[in-house]
SEPAKOL-951830 format. One record per atom (N, C-alpha, C): residue in three letters; residue number from 1; chain; x, y, z. Coordinates in steps of 0.001 Angstrom, whole numbers, padded with zeros to 6 digits, always signed. Layout:
<atoms>
<atom rest="ala" nr="NUM" kette="A" x="X" y="Y" z="Z"/>
...
</atoms>
This chain:
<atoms>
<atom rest="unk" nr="1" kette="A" x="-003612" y="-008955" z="+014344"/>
<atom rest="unk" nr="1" kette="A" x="-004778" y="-008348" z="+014967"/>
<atom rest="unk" nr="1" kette="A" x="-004298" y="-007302" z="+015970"/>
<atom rest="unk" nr="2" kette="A" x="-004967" y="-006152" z="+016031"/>
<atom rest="unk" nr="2" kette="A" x="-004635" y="-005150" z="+016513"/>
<atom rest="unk" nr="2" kette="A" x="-004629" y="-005543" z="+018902"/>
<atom rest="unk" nr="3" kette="A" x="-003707" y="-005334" z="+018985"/>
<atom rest="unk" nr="3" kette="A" x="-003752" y="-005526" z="+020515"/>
<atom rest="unk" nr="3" kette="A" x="-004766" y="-005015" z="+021469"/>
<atom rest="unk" nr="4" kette="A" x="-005648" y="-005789" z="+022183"/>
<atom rest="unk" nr="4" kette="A" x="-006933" y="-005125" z="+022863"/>
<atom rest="unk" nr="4" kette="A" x="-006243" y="-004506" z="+024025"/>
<atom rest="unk" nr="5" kette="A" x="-005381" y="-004712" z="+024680"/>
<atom rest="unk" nr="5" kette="A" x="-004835" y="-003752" z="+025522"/>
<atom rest="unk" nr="5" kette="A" x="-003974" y="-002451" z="+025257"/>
<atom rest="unk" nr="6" kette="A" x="-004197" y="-002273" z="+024075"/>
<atom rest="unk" nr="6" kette="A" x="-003879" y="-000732" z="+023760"/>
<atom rest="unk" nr="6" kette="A" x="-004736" y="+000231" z="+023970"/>
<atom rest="unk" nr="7" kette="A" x="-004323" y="+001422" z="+023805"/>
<atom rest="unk" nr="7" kette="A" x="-004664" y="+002608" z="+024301"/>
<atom rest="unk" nr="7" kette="A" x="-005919" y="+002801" z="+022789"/>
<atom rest="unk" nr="8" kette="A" x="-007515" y="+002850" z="+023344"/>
<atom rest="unk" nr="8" kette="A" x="-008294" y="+002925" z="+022251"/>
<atom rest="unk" nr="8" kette="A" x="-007880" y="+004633" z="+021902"/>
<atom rest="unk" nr="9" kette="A" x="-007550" y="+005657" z="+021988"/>
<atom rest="unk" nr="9" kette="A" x="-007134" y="+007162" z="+021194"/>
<atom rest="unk" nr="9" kette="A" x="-005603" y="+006589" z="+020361"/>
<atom rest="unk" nr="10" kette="A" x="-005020" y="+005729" z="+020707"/>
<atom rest="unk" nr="10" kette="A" x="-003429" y="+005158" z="+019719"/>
<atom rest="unk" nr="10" kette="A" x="-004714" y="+004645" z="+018425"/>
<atom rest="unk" nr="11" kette="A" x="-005654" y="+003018" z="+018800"/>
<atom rest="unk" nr="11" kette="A" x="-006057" y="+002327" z="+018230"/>
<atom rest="unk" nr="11" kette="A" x="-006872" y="+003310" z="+017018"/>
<atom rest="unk" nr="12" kette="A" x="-007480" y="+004359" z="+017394"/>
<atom rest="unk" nr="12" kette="A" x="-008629" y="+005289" z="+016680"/>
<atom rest="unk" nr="12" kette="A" x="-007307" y="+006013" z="+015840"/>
<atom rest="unk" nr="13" kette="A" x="-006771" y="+006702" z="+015812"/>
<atom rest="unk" nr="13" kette="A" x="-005872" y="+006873" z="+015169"/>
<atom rest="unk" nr="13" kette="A" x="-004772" y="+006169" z="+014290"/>
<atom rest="unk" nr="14" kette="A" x="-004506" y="+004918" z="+014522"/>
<atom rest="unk" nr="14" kette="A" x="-004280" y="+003957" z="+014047"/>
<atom rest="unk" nr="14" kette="A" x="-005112" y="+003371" z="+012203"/>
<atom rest="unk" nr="15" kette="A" x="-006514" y="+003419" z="+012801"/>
<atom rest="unk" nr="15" kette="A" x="-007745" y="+003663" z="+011890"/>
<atom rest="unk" nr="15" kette="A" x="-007528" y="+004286" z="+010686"/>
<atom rest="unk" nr="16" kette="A" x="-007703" y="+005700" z="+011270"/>
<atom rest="unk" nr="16" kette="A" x="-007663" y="+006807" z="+010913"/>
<atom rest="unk" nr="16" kette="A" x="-006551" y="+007148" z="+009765"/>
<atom rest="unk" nr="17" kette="A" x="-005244" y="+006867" z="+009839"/>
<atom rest="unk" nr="17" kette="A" x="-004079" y="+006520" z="+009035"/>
<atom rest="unk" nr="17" kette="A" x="-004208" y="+005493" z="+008622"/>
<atom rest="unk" nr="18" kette="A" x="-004939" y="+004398" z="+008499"/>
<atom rest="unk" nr="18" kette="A" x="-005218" y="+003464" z="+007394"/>
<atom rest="unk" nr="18" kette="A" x="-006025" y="+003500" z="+006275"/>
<atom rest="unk" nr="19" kette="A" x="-007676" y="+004581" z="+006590"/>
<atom rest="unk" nr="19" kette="A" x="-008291" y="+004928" z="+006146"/>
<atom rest="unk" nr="19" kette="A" x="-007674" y="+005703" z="+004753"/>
<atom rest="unk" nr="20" kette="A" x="-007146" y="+006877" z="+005761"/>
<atom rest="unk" nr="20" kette="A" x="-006331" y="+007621" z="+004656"/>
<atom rest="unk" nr="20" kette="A" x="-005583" y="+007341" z="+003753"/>
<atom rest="unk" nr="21" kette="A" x="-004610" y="+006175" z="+003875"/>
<atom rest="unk" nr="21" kette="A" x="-003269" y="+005699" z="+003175"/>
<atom rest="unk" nr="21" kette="A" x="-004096" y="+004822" z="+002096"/>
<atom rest="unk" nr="22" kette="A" x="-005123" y="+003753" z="+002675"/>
<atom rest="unk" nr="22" kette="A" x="-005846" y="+003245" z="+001590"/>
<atom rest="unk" nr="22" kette="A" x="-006608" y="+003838" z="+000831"/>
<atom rest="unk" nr="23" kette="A" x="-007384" y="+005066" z="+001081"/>
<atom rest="unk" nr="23" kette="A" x="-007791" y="+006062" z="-000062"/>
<atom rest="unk" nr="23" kette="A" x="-006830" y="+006622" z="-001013"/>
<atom rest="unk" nr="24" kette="A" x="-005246" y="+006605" z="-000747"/>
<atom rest="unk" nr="24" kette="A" x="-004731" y="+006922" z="-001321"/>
<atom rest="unk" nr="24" kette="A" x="-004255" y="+006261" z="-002166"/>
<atom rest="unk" nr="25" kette="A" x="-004395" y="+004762" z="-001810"/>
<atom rest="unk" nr="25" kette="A" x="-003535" y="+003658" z="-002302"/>
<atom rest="unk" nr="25" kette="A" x="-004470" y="+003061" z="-003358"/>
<atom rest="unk" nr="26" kette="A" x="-005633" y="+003477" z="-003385"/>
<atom rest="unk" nr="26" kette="A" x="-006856" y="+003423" z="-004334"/>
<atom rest="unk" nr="26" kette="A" x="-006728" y="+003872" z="-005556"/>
<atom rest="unk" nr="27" kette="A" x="-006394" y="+005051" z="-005596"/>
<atom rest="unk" nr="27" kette="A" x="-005891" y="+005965" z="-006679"/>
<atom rest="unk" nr="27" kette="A" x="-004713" y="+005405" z="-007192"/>
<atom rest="unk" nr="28" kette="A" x="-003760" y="+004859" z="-006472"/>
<atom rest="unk" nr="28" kette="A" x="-002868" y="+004613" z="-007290"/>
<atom rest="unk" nr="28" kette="A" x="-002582" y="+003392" z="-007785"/>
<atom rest="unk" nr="29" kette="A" x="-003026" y="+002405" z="-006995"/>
<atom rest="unk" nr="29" kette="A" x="-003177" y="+001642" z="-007803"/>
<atom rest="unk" nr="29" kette="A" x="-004544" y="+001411" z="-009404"/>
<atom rest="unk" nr="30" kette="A" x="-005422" y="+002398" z="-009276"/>
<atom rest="unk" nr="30" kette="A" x="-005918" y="+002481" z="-010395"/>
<atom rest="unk" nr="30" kette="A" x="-005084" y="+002885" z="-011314"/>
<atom rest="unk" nr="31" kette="A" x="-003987" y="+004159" z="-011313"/>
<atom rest="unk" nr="31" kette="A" x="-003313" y="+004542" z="-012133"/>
<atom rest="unk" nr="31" kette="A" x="-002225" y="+003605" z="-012551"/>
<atom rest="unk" nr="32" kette="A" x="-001933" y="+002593" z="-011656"/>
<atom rest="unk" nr="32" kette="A" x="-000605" y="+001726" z="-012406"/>
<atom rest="unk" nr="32" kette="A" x="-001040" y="+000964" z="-012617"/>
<atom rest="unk" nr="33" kette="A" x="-002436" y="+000370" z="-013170"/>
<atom rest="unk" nr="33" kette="A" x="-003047" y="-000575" z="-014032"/>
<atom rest="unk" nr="33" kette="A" x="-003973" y="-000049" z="-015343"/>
<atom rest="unk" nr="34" kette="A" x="-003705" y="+001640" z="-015027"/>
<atom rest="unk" nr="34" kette="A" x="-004147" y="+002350" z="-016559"/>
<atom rest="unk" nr="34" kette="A" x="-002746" y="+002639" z="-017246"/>
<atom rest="unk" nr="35" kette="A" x="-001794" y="+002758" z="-016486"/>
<atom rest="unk" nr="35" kette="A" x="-000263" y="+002416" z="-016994"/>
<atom rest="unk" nr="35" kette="A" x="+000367" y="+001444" z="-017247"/>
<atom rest="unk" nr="36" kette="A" x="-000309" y="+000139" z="-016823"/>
<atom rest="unk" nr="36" kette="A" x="+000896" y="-001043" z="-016952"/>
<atom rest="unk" nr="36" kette="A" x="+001821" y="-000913" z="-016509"/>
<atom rest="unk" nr="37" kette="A" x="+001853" y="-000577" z="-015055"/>
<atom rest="unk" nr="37" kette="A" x="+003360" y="+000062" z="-014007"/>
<atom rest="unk" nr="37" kette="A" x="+003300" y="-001134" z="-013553"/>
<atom rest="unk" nr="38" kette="A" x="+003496" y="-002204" z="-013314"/>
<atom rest="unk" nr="38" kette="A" x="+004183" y="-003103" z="-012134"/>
<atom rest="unk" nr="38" kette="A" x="+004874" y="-003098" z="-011566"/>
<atom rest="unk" nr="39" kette="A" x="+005532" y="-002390" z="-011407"/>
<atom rest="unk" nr="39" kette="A" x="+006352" y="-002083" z="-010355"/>
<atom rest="unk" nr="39" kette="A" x="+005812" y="-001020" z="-009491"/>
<atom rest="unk" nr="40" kette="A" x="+005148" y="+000296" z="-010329"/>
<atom rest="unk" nr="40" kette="A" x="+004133" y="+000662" z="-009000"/>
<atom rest="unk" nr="40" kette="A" x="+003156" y="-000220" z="-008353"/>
<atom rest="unk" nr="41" kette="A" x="+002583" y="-000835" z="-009397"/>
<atom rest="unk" nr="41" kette="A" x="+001540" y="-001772" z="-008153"/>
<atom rest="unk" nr="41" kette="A" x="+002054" y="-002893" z="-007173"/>
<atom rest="unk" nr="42" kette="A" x="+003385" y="-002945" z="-007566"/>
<atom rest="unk" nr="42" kette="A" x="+004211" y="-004111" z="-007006"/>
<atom rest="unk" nr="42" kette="A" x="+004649" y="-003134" z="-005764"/>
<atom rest="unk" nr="43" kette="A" x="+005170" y="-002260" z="-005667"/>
<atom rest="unk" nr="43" kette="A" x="+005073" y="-001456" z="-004272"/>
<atom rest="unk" nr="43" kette="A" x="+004126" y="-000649" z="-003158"/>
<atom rest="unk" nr="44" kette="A" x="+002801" y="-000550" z="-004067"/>
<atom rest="unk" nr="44" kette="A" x="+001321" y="-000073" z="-003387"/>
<atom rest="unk" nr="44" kette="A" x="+001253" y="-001660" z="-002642"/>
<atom rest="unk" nr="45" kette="A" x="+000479" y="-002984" z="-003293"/>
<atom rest="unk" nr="45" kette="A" x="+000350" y="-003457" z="-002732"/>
<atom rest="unk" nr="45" kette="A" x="+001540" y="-004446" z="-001492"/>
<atom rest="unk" nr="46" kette="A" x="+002779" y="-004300" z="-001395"/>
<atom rest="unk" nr="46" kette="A" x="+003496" y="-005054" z="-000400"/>
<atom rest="unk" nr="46" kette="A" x="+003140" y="-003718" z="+000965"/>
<atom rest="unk" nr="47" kette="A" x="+003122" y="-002422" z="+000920"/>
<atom rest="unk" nr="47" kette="A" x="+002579" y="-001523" z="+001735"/>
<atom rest="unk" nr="47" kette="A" x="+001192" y="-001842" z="+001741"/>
<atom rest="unk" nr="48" kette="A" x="+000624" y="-002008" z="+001225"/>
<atom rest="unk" nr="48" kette="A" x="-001149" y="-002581" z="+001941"/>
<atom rest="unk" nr="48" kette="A" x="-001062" y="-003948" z="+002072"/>
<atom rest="unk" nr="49" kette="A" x="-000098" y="-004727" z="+002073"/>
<atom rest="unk" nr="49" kette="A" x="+000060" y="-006080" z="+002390"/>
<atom rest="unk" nr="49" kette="A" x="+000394" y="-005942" z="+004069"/>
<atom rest="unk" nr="50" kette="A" x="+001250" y="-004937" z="+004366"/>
<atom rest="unk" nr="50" kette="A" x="+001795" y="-004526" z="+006062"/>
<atom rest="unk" nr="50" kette="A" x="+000923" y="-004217" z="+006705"/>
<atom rest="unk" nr="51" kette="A" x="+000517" y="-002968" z="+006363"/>
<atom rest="unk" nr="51" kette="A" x="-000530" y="-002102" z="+006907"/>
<atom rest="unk" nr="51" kette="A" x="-001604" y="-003180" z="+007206"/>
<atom rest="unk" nr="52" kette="A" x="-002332" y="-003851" z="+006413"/>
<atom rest="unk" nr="52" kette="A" x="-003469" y="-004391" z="+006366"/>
<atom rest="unk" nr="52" kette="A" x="-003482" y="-005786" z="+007336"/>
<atom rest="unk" nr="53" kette="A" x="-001998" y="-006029" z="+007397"/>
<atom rest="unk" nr="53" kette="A" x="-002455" y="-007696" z="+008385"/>
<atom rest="unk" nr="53" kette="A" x="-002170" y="-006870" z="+009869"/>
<atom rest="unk" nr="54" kette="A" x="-001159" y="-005933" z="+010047"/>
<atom rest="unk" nr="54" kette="A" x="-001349" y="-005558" z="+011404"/>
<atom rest="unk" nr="54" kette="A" x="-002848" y="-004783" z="+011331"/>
<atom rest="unk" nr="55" kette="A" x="-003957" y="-005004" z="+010837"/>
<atom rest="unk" nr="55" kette="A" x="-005515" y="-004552" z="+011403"/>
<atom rest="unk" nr="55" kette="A" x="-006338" y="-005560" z="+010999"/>
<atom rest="unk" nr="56" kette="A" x="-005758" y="-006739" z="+010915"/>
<atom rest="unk" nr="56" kette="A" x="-006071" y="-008314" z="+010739"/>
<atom rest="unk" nr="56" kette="A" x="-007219" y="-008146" z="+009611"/>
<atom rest="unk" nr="57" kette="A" x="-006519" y="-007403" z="+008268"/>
<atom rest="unk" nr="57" kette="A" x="-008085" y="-007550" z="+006715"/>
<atom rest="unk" nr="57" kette="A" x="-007341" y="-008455" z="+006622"/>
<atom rest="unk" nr="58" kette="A" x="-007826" y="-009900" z="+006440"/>
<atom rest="unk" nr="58" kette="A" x="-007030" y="-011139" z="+005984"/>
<atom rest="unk" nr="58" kette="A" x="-007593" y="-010977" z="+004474"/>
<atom rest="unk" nr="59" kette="A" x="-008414" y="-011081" z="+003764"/>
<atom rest="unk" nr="59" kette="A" x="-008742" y="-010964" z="+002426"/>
<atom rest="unk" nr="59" kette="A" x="-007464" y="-009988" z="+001714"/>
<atom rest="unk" nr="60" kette="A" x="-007654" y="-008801" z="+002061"/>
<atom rest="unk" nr="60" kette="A" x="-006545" y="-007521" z="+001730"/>
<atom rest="unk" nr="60" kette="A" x="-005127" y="-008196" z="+001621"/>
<atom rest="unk" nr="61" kette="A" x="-004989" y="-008491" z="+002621"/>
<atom rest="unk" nr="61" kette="A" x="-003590" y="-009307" z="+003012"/>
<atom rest="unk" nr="61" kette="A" x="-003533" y="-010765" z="+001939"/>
<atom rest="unk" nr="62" kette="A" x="-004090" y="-011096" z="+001679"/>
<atom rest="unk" nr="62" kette="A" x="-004403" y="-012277" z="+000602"/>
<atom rest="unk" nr="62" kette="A" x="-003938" y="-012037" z="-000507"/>
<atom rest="unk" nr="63" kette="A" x="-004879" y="-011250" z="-000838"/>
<atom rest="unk" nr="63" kette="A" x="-004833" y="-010594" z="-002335"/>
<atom rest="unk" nr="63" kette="A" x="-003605" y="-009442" z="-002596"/>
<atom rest="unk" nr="64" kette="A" x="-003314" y="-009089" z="-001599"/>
<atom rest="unk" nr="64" kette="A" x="-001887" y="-007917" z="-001891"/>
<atom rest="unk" nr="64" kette="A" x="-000880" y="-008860" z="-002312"/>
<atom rest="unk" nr="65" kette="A" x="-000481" y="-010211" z="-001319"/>
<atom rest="unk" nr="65" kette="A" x="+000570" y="-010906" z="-001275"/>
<atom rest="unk" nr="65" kette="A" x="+000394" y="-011848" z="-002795"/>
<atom rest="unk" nr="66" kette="A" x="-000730" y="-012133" z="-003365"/>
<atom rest="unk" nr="66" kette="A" x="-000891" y="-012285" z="-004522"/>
<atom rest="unk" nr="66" kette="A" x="-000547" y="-011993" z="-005394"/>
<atom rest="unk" nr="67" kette="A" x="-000471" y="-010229" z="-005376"/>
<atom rest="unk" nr="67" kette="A" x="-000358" y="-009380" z="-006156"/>
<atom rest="unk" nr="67" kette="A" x="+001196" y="-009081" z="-006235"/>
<atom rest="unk" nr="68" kette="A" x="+001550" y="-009188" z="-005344"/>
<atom rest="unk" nr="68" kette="A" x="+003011" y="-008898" z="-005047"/>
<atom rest="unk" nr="68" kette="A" x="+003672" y="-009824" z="-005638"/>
<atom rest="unk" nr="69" kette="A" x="+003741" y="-011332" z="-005690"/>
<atom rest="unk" nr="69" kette="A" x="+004040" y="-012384" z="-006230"/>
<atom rest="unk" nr="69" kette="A" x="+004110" y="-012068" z="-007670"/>
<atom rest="unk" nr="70" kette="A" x="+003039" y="-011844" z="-008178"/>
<atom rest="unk" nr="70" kette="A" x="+002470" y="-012089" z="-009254"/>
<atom rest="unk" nr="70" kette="A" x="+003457" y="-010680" z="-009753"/>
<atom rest="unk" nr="71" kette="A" x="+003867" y="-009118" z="-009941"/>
<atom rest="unk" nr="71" kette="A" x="+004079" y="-008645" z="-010155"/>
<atom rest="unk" nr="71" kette="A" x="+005314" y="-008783" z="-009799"/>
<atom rest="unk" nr="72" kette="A" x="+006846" y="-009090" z="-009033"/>
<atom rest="unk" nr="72" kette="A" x="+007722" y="-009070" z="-009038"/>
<atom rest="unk" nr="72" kette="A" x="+007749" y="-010101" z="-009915"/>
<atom rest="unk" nr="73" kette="A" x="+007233" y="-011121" z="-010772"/>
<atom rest="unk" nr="73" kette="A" x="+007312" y="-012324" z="-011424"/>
<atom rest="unk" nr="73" kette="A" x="+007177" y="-011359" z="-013139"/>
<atom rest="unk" nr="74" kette="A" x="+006767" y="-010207" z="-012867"/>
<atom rest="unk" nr="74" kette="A" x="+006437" y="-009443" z="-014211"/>
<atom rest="unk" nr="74" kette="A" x="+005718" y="-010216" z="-015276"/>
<atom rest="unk" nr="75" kette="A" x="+004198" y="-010695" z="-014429"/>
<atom rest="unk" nr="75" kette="A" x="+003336" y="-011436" z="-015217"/>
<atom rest="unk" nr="75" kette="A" x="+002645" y="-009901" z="-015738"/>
<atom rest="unk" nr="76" kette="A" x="+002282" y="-010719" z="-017364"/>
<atom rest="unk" nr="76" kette="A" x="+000890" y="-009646" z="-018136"/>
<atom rest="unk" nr="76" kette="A" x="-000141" y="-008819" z="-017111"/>
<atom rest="unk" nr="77" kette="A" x="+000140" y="-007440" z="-017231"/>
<atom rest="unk" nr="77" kette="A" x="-000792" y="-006746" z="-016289"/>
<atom rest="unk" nr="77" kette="A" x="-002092" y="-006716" z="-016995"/>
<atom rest="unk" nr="78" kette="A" x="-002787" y="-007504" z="-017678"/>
<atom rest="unk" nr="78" kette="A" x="-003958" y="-007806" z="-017599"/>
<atom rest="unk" nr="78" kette="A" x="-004712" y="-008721" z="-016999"/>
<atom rest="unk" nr="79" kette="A" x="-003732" y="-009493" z="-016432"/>
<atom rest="unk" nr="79" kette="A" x="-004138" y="-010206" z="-015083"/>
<atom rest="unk" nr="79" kette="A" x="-004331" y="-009751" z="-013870"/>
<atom rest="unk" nr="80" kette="A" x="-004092" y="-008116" z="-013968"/>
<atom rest="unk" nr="80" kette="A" x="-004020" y="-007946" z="-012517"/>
<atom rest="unk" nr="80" kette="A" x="-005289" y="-006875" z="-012782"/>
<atom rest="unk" nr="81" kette="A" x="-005939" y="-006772" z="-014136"/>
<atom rest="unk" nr="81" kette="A" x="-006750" y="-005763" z="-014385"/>
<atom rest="unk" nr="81" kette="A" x="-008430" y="-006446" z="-013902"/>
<atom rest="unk" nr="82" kette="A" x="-008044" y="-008048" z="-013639"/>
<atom rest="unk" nr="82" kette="A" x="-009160" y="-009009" z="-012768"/>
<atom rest="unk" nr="82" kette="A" x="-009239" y="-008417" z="-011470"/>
<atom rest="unk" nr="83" kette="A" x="-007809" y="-008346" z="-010422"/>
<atom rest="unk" nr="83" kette="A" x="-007825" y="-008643" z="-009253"/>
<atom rest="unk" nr="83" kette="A" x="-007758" y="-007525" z="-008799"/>
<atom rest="unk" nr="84" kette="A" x="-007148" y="-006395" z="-009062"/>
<atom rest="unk" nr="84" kette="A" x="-006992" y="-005270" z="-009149"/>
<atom rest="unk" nr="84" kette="A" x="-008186" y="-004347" z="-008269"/>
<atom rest="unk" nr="85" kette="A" x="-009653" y="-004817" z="-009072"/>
<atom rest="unk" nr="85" kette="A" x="-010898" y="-004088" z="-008790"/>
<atom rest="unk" nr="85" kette="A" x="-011036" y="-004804" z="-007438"/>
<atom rest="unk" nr="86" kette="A" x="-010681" y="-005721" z="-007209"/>
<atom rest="unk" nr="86" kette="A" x="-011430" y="-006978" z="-006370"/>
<atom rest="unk" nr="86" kette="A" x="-010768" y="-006217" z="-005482"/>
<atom rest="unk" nr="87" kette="A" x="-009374" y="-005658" z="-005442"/>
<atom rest="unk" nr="87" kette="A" x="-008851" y="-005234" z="-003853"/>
<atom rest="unk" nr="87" kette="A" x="-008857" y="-004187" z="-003512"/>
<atom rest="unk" nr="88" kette="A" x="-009478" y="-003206" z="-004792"/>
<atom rest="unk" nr="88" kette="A" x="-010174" y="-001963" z="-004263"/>
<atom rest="unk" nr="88" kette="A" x="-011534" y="-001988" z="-003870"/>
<atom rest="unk" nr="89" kette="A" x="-012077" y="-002981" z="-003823"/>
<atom rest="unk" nr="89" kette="A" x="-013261" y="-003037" z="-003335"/>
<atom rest="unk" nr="89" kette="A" x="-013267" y="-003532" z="-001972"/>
<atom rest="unk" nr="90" kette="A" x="-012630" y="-004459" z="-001588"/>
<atom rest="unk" nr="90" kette="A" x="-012174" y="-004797" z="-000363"/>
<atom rest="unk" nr="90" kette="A" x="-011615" y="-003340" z="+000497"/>
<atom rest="unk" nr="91" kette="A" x="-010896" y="-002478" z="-000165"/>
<atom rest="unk" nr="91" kette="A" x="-010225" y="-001627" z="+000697"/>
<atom rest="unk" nr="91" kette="A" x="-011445" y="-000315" z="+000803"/>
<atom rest="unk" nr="92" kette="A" x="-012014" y="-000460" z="-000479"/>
<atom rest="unk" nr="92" kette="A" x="-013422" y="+000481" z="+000021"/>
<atom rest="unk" nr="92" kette="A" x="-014234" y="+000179" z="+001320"/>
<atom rest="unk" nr="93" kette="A" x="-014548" y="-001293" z="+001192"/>
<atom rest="unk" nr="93" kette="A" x="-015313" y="-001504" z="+002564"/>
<atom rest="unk" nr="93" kette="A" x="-014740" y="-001402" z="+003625"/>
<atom rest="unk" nr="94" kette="A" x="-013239" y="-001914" z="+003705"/>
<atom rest="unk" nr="94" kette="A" x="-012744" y="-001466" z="+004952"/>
<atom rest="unk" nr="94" kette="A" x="-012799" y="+000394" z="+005196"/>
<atom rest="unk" nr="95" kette="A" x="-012363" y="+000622" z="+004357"/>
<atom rest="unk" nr="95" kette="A" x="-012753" y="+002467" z="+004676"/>
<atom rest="unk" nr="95" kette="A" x="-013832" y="+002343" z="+005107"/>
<atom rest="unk" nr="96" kette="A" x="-014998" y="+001987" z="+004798"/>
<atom rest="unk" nr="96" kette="A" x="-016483" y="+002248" z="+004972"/>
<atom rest="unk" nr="96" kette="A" x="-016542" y="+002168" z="+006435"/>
<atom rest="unk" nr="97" kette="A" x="-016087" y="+000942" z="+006760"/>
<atom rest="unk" nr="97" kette="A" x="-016497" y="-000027" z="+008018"/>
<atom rest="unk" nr="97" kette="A" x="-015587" y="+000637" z="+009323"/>
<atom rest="unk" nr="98" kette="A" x="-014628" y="+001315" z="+008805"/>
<atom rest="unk" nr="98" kette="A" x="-014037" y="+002124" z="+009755"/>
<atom rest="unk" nr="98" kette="A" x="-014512" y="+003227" z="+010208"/>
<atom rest="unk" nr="99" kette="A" x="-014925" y="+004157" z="+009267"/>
<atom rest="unk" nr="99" kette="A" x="-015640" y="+005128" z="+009481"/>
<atom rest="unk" nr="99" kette="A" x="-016680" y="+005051" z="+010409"/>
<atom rest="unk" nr="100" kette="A" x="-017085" y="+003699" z="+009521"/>
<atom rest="unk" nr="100" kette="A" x="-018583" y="+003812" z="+010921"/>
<atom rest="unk" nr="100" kette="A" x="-018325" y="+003685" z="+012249"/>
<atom rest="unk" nr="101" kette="A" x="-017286" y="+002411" z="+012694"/>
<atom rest="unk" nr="101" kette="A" x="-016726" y="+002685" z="+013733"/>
<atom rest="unk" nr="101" kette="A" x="-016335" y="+003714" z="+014424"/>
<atom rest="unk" nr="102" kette="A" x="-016073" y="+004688" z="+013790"/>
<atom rest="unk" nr="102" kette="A" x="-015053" y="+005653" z="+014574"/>
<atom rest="unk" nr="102" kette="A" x="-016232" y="+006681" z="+014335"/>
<atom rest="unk" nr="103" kette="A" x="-017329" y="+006453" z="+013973"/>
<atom rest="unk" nr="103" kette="A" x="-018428" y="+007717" z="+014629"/>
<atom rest="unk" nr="103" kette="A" x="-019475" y="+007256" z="+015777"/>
<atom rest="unk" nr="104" kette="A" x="-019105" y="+005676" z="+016088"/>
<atom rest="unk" nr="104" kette="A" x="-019654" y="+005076" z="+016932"/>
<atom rest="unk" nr="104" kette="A" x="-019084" y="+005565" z="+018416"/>
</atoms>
């Protein structure tokens, strides 16, 4: 969980580069499950596994470390074509929910 005695312009920016990195991390992990890359998705999600518990998404953080497991194990990536959506949807709302914050 992010430290309440930090500097809220560090914390807003902080945001702000998560927002971004997970919009990015959106895209790509769509593309390495229209590829059957595991090993790209095996490195998107251990980076949204970091990112995401230092801003305490425990779900995100759940499901990355899942994912991470599950893909250094080089299980059938049609298993991950279940969970896959599930943690871009999670990372959509966190985008969402940030945004709103940070026009608050």
């Amino acid at each position: 969980m992010i430290n309440s005695g930090m500097d809220s312009a560090f914390i807003k920016k902080l945001l702000v580069l998560y927002a971004e990195d997970a919009d990015l991390d959106i895209t790509v992990l769509k593309k390495a499950v229209k590829n059957s890359d595991s090993e790209l998705l095996n490195k998107t999600v251990h980076k949204l596994k970091s990112s995401s518990e230092l801003l305490g998404l425990k779900e995100v953080v759940k499901l990355s470390v899942f994912l991470e497991k599950e893909t250094e194990n080089k299980k059938d990536i049609i298993l991950f074509e279940k969970y896959v959506p599930e943690l871009i949807d999670l990372l959509e709302d966190a985008i969402k929910e940030i945004s709103e914050f940070l026009k608050a």
